[in-house]
C-alpha positions as CSV (number, residue, x, y, z in Angstrom):
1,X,-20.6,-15.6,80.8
2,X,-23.0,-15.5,77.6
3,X,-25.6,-15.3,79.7
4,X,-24.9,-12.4,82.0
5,X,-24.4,-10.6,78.1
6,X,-27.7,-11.0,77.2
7,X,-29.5,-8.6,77.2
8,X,-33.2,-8.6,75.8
9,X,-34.3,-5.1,73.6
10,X,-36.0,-3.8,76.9
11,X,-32.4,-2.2,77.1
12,X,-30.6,0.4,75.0
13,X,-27.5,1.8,74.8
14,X,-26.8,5.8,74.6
15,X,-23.5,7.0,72.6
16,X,-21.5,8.6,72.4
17,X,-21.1,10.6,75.1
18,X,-21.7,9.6,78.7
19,X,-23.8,12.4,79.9
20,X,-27.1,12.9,78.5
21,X,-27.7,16.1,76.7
22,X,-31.3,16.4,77.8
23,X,-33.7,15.0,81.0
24,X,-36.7,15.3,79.1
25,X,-35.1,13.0,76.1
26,X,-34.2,10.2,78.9
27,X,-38.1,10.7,80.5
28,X,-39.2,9.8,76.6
29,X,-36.8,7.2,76.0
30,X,-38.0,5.5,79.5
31,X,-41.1,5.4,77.6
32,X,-40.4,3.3,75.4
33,X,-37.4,1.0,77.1
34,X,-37.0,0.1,80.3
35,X,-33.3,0.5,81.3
36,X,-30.9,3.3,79.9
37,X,-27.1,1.9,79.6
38,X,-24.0,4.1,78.7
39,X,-20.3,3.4,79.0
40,X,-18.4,5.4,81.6
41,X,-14.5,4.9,82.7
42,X,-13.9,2.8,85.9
43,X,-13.4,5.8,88.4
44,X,-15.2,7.9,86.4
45,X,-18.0,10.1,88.2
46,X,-20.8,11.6,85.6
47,X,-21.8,15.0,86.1
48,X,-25.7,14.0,86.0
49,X,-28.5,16.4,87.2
50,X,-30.4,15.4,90.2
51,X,-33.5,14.0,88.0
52,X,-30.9,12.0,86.2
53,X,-29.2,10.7,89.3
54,X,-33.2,9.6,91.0
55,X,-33.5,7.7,87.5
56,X,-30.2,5.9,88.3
57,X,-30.8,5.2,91.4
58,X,-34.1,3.6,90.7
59,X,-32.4,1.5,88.1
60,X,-33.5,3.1,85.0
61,X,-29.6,4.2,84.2
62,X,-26.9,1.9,84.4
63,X,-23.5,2.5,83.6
64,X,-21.2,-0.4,82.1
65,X,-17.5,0.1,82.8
66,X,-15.8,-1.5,79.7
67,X,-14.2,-5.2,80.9
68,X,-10.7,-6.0,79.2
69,X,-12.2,-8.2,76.6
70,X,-14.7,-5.1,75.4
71,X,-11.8,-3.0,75.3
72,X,-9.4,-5.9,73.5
73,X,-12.1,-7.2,70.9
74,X,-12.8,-3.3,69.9
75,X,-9.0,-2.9,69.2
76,X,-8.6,-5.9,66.8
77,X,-12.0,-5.6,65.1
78,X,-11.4,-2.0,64.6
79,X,-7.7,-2.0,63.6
80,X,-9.4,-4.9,61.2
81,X,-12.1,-2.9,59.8
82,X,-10.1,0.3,59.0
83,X,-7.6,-1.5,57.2
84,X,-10.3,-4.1,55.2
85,X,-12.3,-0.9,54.0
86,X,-11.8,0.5,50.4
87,X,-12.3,4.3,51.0
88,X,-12.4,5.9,54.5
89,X,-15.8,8.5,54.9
90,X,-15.2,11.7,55.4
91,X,-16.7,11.4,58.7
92,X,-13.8,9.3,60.1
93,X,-10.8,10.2,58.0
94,X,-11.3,14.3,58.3
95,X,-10.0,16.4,61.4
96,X,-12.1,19.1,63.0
97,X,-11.6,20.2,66.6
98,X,-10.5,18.4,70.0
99,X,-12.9,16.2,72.2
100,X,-12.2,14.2,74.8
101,X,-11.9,10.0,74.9
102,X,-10.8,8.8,77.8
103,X,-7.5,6.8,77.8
104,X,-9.5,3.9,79.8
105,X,-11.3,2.9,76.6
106,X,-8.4,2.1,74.4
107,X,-6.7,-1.1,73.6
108,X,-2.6,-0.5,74.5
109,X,-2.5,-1.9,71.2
110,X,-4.3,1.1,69.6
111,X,-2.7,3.6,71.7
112,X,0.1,4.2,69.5
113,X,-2.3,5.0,66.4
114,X,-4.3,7.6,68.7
115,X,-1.0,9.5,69.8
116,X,-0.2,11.1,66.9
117,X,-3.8,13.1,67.6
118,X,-3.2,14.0,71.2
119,X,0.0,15.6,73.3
120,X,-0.9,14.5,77.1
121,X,-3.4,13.3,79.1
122,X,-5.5,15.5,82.0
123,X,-6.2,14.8,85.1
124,X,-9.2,12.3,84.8
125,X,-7.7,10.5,82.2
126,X,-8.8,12.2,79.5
127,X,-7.4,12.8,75.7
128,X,-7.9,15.6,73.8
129,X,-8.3,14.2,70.2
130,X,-10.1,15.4,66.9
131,X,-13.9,15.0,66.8
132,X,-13.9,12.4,64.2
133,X,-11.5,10.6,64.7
134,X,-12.7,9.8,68.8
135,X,-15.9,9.5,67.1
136,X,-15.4,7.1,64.7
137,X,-13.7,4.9,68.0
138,X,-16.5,5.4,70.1
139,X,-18.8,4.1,67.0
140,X,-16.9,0.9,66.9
141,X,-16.3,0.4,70.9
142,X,-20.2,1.3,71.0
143,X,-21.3,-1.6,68.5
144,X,-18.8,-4.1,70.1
145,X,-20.4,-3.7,73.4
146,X,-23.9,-3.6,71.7
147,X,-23.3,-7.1,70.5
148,X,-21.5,-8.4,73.2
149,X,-24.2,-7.8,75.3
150,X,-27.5,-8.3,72.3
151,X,-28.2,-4.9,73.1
152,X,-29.0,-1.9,70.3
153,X,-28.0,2.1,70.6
154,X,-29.8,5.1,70.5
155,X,-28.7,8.4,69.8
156,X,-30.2,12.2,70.3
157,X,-27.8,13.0,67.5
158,X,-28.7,12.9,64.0
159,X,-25.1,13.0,62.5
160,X,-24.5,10.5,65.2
161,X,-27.3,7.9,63.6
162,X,-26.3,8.3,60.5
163,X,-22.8,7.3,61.0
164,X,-23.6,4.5,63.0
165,X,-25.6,3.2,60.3
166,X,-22.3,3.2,58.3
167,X,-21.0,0.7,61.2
168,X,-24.6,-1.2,61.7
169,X,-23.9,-2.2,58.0
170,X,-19.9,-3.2,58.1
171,X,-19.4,-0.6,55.9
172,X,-21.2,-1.8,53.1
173,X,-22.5,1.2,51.7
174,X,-22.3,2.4,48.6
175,X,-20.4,6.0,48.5
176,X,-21.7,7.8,46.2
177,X,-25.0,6.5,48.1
178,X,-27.4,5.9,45.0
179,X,-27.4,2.8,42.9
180,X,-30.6,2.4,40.9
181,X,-29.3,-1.1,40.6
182,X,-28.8,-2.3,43.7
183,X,-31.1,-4.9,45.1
184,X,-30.5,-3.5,48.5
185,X,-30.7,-0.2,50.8
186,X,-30.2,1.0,54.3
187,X,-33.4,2.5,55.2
188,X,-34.9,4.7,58.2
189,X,-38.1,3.8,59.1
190,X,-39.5,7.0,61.1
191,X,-42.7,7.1,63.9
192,X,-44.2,10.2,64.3
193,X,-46.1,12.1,67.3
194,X,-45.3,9.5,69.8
195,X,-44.4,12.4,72.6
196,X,-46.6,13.9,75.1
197,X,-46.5,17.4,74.7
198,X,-45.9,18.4,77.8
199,X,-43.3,15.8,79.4
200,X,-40.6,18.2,79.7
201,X,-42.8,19.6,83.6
202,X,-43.3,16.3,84.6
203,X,-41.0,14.6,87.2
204,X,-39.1,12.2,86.7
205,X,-40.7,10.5,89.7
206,X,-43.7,10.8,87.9
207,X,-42.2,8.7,84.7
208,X,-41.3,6.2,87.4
209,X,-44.5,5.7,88.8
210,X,-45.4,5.3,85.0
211,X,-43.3,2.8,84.3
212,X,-45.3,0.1,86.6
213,X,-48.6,1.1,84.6
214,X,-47.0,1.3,81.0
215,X,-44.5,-1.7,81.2
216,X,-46.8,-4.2,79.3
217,X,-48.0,-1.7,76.6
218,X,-43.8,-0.6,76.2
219,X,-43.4,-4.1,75.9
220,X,-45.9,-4.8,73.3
221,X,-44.9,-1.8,71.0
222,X,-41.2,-3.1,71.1
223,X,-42.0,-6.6,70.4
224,X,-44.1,-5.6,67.4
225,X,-41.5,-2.9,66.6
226,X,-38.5,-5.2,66.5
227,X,-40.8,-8.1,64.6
228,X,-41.4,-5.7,61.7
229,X,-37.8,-5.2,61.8
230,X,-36.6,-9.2,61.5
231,X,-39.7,-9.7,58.7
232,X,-39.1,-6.5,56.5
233,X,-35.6,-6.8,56.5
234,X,-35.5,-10.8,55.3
235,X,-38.5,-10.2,52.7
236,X,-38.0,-9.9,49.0
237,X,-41.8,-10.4,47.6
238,X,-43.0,-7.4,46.6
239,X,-46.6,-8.5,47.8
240,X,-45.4,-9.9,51.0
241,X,-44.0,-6.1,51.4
242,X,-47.0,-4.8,51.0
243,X,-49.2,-6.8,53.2
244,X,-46.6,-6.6,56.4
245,X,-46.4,-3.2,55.5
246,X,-50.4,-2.5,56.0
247,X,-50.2,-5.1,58.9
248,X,-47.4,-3.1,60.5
249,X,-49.3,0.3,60.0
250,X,-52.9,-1.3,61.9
251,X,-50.9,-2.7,64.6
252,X,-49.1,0.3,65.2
253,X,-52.3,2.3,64.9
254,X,-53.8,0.2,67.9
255,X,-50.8,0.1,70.0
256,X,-50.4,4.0,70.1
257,X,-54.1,4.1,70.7
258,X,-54.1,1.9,73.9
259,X,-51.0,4.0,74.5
260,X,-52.2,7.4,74.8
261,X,-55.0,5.6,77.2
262,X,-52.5,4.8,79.8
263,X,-50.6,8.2,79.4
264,X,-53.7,10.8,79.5
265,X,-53.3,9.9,83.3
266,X,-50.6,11.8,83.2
267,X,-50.5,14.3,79.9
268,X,-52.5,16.6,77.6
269,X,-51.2,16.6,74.6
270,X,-49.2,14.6,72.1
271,X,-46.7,16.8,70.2
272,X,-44.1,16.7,67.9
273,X,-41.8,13.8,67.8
274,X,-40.0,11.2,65.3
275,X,-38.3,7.7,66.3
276,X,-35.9,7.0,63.6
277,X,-35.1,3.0,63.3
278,X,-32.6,1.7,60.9
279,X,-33.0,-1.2,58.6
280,X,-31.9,-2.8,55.6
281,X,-34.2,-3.7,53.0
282,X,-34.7,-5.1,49.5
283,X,-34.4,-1.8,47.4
284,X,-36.9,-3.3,44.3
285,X,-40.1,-4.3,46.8
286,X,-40.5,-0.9,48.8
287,X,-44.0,0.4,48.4
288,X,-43.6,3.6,45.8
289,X,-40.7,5.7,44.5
290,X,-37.3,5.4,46.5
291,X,-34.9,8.3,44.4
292,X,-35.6,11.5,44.2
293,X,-33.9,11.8,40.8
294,X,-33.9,15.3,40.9
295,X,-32.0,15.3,43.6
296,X,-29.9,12.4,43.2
297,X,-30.4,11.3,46.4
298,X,-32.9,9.3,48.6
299,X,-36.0,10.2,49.1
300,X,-38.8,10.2,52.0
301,X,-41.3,7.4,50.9
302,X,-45.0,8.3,52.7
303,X,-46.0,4.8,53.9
304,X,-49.1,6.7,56.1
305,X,-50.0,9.5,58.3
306,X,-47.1,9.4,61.0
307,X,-45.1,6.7,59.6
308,X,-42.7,7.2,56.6
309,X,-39.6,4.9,55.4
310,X,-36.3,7.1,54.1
311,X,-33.8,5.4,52.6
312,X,-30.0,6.6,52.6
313,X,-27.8,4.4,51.4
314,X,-27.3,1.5,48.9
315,X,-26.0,-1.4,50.6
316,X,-22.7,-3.4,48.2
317,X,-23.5,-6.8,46.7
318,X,-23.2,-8.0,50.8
319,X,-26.5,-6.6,51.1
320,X,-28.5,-9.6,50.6
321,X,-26.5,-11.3,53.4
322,X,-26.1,-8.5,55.9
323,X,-29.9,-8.3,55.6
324,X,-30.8,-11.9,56.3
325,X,-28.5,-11.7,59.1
326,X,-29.9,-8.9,60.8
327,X,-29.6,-9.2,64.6
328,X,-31.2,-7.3,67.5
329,X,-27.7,-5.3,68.3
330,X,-27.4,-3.8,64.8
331,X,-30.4,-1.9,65.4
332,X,-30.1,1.8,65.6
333,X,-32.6,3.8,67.0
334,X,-32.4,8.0,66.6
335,X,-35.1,9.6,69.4
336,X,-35.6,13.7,68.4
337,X,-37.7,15.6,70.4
338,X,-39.1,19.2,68.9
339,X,-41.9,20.9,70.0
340,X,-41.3,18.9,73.4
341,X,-38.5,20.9,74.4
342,X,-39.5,24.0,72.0
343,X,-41.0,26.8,73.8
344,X,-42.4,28.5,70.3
345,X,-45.3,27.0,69.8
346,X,-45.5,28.0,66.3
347,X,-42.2,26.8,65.1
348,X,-42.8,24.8,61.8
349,X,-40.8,21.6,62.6
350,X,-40.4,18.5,59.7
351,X,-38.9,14.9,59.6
352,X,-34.8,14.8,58.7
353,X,-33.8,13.4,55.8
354,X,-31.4,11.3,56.8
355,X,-29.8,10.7,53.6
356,X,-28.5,14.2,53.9
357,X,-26.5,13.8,56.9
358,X,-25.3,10.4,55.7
359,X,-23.6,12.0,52.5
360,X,-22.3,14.5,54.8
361,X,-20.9,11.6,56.8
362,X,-19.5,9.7,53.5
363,X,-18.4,12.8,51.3
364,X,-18.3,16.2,53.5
């Protein structure tokens, strides 16, 4: 059984919905991860576009229908975690408007908490809950399968990242977010102008035929990705910092180089884009200024030209351990697309601050 759950970080996982918002996001994710996963109800048919469906077909997609023990574990753990926490974000304890969860990915045992949010059930086995609240269950049912199966998530949502950060971490965040004395922060380390420009008119039979060219370099640029992760994350020399930091920034320099070799068969252009990857890491030994204190919040931290490091949260005094800890599942990974799907040309586009939508997630 352990090892038909592990999975290898060739794989991610998309949450939280189960159709994808956007074909030309799933043609960019493919290139950088092999297979696509998302949770859909035994029974349940997506409502996927035909370019989704080739992509599925051809084993790019694959859906996991939650097994009793996914569904089980998520309903202790989570009944756990809501009642260890000291203060419940905003993000999770406010009510908005109705979504739907469907009734297949609750624990019986949990049921009775989710029906004072509903009044029936639909036809497919849907429930019509509030936003955050299904949200905030989809977060926890998405990390539980994550690490059940050594998988990570990614997101096209930015809200969506930032909260699972707040999940990613246990809940160990600070909530008024800044703490000039903590020894530890959740941080986004953001990639920019990965994207071919023009990806959006290319086929998704084209991305597949890709895939048998590009398969070594995607695995090289996740192996040194998710090494930088593990190192960073565990350091606390400031000069160590440093020097992975620079070593990080060549590597990643040659990588997209070789890169864009394999993909001008195929594009143009390389426009606007920003991979967003969570970490935690030791708050005294990042390169430069983290606060903006005029702003009392996080700021972005210019590492070089296309990569920057934001941080948006301080971590409690479990910092130090969580960050040791850190395993391949916790990762979060937030893909944007902008002038990619952006028929103005001339649209001035920037990199979120994260540490925006996290406050929004912890205090409205």
């Amino acid at each position: 059984m352990s090892k038909l759950n592990q999975f290898s970080s060739n794989k991610v996982l998309y949450y939280p919905n189960i159709e994808f918002n956007s074909e030309t996001w799933l043609k960019t994710t493919l290139l950088f991860w092999d297979e696509v996963y998302r949770i859909v109800p035994d029974g349940y048919k997506p409502n996927d576009s035909a370019e989704i469906y080739i992509a599925k077909r051809n084993g790019f997609i694959k859906d996991i229908v939650l097994s009793e023990d996914d569904v089980k574990q998520t309903a202790i753990e989570y009944e756990g975690f809501m009642n260890s926490i000291e203060f419940k974000p905003w993000g999770i304890d406010a009510s908005l408007y109705e979504v739907r969860l469907h009734s297949d990915k609750i624990d019986d045992r949990l049921k009775p908490f989710f029906k004072q949010f509903y009044k029936n059930i639909d036809n497919e086995g849907f429930l019509r809950i509030p936003e955050n609240i299904a949200n905030g269950y989809m977060f926890y049912l998405s990390n539980t399968v994550g690490r059940r199966r050594n998988i990570p998530k990614i997101s096209d949502n930015p809200d969506m990242f930032s909260a699972m950060s707040y999940y990613d971490t246990d809940g160990n965040l600070d909530p008024l977010q800044v703490d000039f004395d903590a020894d530890s922060i959740y941080t986004s380390l953001i990639i920019e102008n990965m994207i071919p420009a023009d990806i959006r008119s290319i086929s998704i039979e084209k991305i597949i035929d890709l895939h048998k060219d590009f398969f070594k370099s995607k695995n090289s640029f996740r192996d040194l990705l998710n090494s930088f992760i593990d190192r960073i994350s565990k350091m606390e020399d400031k000069e160590f910092i440093k020097q992975e930091i620079e070593s990080f920034k060549k590597e990643l320099k040659e990588k997209q180089f070789s890169k864009k070799e394999i993909l001008n068969k195929f594009f143009n252009d390389f426009g606007s884009s920003f991979l967003y990857v969570g970490i935690p890491t030791s708050l005294p030994n990042l390169v430069g200024p983290v606060f903006e204190t005029t702003l009392g919040a996080y700021g972005l931290n210019n590492l070089a030209s296309g990569l920057t490091i934001c941080g948006l949260a301080a971590l409690s005094n479990a910092g130090n351990e969580l960050r040791k800890n850190w395993k391949n599942y916790k990762s979060s990974y937030y893909l944007e697309l902008t002038k990619v799907i952006d028929s103005n040309a001339y649209a001035h586009y920037g990199i979120i601050d994260m540490s925006d939508r996290m406050n929004e997630f912890l205090n409205d």
